[in-house]
C-alpha atoms as one frame of an Amber mdcrd trajectory, in Angstrom:
protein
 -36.214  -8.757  16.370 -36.754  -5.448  14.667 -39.998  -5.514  12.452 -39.479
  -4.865   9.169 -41.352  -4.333   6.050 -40.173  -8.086   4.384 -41.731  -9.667
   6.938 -45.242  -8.047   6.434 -44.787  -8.391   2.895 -44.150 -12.458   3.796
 -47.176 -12.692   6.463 -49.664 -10.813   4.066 -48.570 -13.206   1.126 -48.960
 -16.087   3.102 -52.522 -14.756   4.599 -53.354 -14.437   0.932 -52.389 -17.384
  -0.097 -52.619 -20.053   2.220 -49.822 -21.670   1.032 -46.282 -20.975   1.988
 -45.015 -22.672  -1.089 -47.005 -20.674  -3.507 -46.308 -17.110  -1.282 -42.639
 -17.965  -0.993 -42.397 -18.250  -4.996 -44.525 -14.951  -5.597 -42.121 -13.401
  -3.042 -38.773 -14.800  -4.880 -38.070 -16.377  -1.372 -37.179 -20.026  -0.615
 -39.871 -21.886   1.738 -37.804 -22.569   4.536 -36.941 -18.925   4.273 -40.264
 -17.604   4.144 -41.138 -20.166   7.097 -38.486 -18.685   9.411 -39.741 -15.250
   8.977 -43.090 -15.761  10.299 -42.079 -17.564  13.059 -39.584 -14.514  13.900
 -42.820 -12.283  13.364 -44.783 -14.465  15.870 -42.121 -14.497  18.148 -41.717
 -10.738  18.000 -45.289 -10.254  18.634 -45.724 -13.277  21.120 -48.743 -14.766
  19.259 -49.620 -17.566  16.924 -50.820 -15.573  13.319 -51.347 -19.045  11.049
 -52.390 -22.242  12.565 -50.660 -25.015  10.042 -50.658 -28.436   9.657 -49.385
 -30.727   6.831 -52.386 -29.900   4.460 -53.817 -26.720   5.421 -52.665 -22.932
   6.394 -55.279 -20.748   8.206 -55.513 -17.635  10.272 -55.640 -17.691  13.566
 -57.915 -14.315  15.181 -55.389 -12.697  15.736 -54.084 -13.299  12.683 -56.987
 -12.285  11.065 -56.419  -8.963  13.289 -53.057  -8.320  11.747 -53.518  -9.038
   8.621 -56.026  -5.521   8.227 -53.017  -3.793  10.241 -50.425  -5.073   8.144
 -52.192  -4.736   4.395 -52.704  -0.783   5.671 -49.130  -0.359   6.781 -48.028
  -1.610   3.377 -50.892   0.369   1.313 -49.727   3.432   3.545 -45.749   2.535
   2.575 -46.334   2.642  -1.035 -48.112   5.422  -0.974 -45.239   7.325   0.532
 -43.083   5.880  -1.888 -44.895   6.959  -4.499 -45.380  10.685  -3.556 -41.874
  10.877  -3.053 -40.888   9.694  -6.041 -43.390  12.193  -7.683 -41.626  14.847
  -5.921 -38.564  14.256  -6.931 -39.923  14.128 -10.383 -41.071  17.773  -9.925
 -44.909  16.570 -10.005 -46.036  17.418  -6.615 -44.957  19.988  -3.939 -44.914
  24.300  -4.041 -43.804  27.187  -6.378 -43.948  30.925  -5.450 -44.306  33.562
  -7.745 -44.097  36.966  -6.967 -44.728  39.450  -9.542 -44.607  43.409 -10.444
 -48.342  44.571 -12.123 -47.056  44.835 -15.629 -46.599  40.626 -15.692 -50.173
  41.233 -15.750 -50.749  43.517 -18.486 -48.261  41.271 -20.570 -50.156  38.204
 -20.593 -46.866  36.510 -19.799 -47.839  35.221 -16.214 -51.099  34.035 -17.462
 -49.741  31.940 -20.065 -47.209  29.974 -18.162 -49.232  30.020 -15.256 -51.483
  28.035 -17.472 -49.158  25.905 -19.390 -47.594  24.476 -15.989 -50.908  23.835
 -13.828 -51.877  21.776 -17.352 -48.385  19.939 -16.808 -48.323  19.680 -13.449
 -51.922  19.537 -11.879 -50.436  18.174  -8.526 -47.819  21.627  -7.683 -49.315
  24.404  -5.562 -48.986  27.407  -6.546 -48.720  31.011  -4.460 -48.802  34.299
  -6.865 -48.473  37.302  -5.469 -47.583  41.017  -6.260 -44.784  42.151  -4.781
 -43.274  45.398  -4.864 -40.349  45.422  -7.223 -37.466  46.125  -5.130 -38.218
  43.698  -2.185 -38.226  40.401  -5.309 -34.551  39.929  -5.562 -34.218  39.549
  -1.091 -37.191  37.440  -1.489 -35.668  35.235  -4.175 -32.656  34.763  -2.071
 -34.669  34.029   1.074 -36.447  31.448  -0.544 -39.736  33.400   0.172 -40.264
  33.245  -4.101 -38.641  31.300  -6.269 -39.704  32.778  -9.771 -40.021  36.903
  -9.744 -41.779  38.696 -12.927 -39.921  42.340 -13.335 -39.410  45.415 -15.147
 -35.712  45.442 -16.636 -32.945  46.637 -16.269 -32.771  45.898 -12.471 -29.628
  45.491 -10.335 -29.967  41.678  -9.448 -27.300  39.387  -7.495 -24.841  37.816
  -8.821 -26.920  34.133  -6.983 -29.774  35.425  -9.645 -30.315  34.757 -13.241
 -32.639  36.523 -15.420 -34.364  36.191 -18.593 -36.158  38.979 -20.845 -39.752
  37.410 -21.666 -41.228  40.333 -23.376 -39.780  43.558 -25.312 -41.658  46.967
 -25.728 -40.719  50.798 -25.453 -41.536  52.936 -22.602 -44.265  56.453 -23.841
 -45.637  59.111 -22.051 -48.513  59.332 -20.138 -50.816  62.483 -19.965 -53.840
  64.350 -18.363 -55.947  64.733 -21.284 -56.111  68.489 -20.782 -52.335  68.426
 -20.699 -51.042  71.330 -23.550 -48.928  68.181 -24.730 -51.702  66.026 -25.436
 -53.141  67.035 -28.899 -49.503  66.866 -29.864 -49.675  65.243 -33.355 -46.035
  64.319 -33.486 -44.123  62.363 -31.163 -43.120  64.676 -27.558 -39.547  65.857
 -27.539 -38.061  65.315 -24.164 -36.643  68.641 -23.497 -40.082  69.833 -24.090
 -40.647  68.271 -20.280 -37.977  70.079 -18.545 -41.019  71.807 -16.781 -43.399
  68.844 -16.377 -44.391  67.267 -12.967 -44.240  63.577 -12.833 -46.071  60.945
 -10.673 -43.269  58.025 -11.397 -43.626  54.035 -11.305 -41.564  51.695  -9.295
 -38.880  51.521 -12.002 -38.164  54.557 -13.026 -35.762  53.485 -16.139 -37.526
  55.440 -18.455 -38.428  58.623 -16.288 -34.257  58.543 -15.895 -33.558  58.237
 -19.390 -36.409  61.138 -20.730 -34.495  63.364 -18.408 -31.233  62.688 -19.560
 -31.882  62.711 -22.903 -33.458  66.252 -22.177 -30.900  67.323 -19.715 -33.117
  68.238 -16.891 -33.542  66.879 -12.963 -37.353  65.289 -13.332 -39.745  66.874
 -10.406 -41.254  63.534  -9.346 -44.513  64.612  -7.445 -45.376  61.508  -6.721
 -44.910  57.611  -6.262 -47.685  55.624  -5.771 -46.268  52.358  -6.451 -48.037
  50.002  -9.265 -48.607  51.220 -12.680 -52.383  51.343 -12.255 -51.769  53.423
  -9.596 -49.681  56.012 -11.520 -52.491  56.304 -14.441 -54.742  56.975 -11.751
 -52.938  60.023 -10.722 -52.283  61.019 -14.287 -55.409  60.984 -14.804 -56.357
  63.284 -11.648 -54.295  65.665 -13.282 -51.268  65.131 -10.730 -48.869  64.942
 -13.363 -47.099  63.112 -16.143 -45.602  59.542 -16.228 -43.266  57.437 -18.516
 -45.070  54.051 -18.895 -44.601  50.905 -20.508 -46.555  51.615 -24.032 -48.039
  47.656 -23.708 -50.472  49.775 -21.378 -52.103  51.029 -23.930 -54.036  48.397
 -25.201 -54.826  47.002 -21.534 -55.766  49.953 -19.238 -58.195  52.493 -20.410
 -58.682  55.290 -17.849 -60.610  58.200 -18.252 -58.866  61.673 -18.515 -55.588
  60.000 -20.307 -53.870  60.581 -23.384 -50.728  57.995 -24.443 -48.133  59.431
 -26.194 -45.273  58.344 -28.260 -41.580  59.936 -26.892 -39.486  61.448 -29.646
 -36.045  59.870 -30.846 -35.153  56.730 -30.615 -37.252  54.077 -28.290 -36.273
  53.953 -24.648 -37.065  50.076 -24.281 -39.005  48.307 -21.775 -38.613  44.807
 -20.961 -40.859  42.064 -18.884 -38.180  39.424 -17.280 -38.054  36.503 -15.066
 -35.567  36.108 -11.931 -34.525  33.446 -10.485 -31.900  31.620  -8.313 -28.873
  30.633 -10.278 -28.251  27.392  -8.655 -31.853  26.620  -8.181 -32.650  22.661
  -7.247 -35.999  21.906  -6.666 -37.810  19.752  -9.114 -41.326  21.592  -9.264
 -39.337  24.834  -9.404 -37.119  23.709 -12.078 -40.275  21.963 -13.913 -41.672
  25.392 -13.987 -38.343  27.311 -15.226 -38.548  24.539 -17.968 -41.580  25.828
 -19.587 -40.421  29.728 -18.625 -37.552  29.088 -21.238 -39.485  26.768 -23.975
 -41.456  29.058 -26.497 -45.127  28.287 -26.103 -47.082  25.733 -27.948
């Protein structure tokens, strides 16, 4: 006989019990039915589990043995049960973010960060920085499954994406720079000359240049945003920055400047797979696109 669960569930009641008439009703079962699948159990395991006679039911030893065995196996079951039913619900398992520095600045990460650990308390999450133009491979390897990026990006067609916050891109100076007492905003053919130390996306840095019909002499690319003021504020050069940075980062040695004509805009997003399936992940994505509370 195969063991199955039914026929702990039938030994345990009767244990409880003492009664096969009583256990059989809590059970749904008929007596006789209940009856034959103890003594199938007992057979199976080639010892007597409840002595009986016409007015009593007890446990034999090694009953008494089983019955801790059994009562585990069936604690253990439902337990199983139960976390896989919360993972399917989304409530338990693992979400990876990766994310480009600005996420940061934003607030945005912070906020939905928050907002889903209150919702789900149970779902690990990994956050990481990532550099900008390894997130979309990632995203399709699985290695993330929510990226935080500067837009416009060139994504997969597999990828959605979603602007989360707006702002305009400014410049960036040394503070010794001849363009930073400027009291009007810069004109960008006034930067024809200019070095620049230039961000991962260089949107912005591309569009100053066009508008002011000169090749920009990029100097340097240290990567995060951070980084870039850093340098700007060594006097390397100039950058084209989110403006958000100004209230966020204040470095020594840096003047923020507004870019003349119209604003060159900037935009936080989210990226994710298209077809995406997984119930924590989607649980997540849920509160991404639901303004918050």
């Amino acid at each position: 006989m195969a063991l199955e669960l039914r026929h702990l569930r039938g030994f345990v009641a009767v244990a409880q019990a003492l009664h096969f008439a009583r256990a059989a009703e809590a059970l749904g079962l008929s007596a006789p039915a209940l009856t034959e699948q103890i003594q199938a159990l007992e057979r199976d395991l080639g010892t007597l589990l409840l002595r009986r006679t016409k007015r009593s039911v007890a446990l034999t030893p090694a009953g008494e043995a089983f019955l801790v065995e059994a009562q585990a196996t069936l604690a253990q079951f439902e337990r199983s049960v139960a976390v896989g039913r919360r993972a399917g619900q989304g409530a338990l398992g693992r979400v990876a973010l990766g994310y480009v520095g600005s996420a940061v600045y934003a607030g945005v990460l912070q906020d939905l960060v928050g907002r889903f650990r209150t919702s789900h308390p149970d779902v690990t999450l990994q956050i990481q920085e990532q550099p900008m133009d390894r997130l979309p491979a990632m995203l399709e390897d699985g290695q993330v499954d929510v990226a935080f990026v500067r837009l416009p990006m060139a994504v997969p067609a597999a990828l959605r994406t979603q602007v989360l916050v707006r702002d305009h891109f400014c410049l960036a100076l040394p503070a010794g720079h001849p363009l930073a007492a400027a009291q009007t905003p810069v004109p960008a053919r006034s930067l024809a000359q200019a070095s620049f130390v230039a961000p991962e996306q260089t949107f912005g840095l591309q569009e100053v240049a066009r508008r002011g019909r000169f090749e920009p002499r990029v100097v340097l690319a240290p990567g995060s945003l951070v980084a870039v003021l850093a340098q700007v504020s060594l006097g390397v050069g100039l950058a084209v920055v989110p403006s958000l940075l100004q209230g966020v980062i204040e470095l020594p040695q840096v003047v923020f400047r507004e870019l003349a004509g119209a604003r060159i805009p900037s935009e936080l997003g989210a990226v994710w797979r298209r077809h995406e399936r997984d119930p924590a992940v989607l649980g997540l994505l849920r509160l991404l696109q639901a303004p918050p509370v």
